[in-house]
C-alpha positions as CSV (number, residue, x, y, z in Angstrom):
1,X,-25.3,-9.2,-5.4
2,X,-22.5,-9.7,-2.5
3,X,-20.2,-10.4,-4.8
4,X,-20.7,-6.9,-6.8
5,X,-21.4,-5.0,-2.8
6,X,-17.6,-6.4,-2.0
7,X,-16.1,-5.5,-5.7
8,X,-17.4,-1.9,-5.2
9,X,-15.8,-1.7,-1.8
10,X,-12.5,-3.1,-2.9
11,X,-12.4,-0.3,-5.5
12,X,-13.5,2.5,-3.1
13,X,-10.9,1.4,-0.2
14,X,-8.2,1.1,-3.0
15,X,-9.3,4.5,-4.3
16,X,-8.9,5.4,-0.4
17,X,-5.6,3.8,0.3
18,X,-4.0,5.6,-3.0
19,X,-5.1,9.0,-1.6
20,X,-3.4,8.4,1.6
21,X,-0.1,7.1,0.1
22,X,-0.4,9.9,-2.3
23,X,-0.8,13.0,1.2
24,X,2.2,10.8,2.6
25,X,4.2,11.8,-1.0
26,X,3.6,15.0,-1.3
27,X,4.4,15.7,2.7
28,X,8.1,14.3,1.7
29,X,7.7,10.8,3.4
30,X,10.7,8.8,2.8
31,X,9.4,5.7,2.6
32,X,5.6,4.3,2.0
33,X,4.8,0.7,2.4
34,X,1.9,-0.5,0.4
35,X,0.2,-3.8,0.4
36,X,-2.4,-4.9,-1.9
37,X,-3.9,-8.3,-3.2
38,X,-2.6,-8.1,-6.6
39,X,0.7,-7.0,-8.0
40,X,-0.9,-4.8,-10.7
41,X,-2.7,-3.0,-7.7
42,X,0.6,-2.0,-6.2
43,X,2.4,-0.8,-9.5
44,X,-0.1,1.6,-9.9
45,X,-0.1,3.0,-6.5
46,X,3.3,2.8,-6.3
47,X,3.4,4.6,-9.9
48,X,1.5,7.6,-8.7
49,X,4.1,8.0,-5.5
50,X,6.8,8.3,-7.8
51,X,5.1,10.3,-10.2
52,X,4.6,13.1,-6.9
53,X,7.7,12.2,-4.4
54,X,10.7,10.4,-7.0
55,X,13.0,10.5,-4.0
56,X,10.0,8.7,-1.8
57,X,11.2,4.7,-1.2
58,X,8.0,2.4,-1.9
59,X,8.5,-1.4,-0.6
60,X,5.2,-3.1,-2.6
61,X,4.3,-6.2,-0.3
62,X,1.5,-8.5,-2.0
63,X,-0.8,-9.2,1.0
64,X,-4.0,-11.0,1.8
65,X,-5.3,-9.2,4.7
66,X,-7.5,-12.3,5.8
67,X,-4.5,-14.3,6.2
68,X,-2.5,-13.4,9.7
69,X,1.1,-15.2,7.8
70,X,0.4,-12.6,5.1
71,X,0.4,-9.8,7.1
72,X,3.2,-11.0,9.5
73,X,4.9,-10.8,6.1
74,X,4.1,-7.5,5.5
75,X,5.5,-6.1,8.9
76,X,8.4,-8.5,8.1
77,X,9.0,-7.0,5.0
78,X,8.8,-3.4,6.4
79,X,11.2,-3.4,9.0
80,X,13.7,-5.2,7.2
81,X,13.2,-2.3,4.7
82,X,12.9,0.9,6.9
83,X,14.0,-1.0,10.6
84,X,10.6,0.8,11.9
85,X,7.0,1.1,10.9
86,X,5.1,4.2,11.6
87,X,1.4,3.7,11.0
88,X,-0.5,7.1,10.5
């Protein structure tokens, strides 16, 4: 039962995180950084900015939120992309 509670929130926040990146898109962000578990995760999300925005710049960064190195990585990864991180 837990195991099915967290599978169905994993697919409702990933459904939630694609709609953000995809608002940041079609406002003309230049870049997007997205972070996901799995690598097929980010392709698609990143496929559906590029499908809106070509000229958007998407950094995909696997990360395991429940592991503080991983998402030091993340912000790592960012800056050395874009030199700034602008969480909205």
């Amino acid at each position: 039962m837990r195991e099915r509670v967290l599978e169905r929130f994993n697919t409702r926040l990933t459904k939630l995180i694609q709609a953000i990146a995809k608002s940041l898109a079609y406002a003309g962000a230049k870049g997007i950084v997205i972070a996901a578990r799995t690598e097929k995760d980010l392709d698609r999300t990143a496929e559906l900015i590029k499908r809106i925005n070509p000229q958007t710049q998407v950094l995909k960064v696997v990360t395991d939120v429940a592991d503080r190195g991983s998402v030091d990585n993340l912000f790592k990864e960012a800056f050395n992309r874009f030199n700034e991180v602008d969480v909205s």
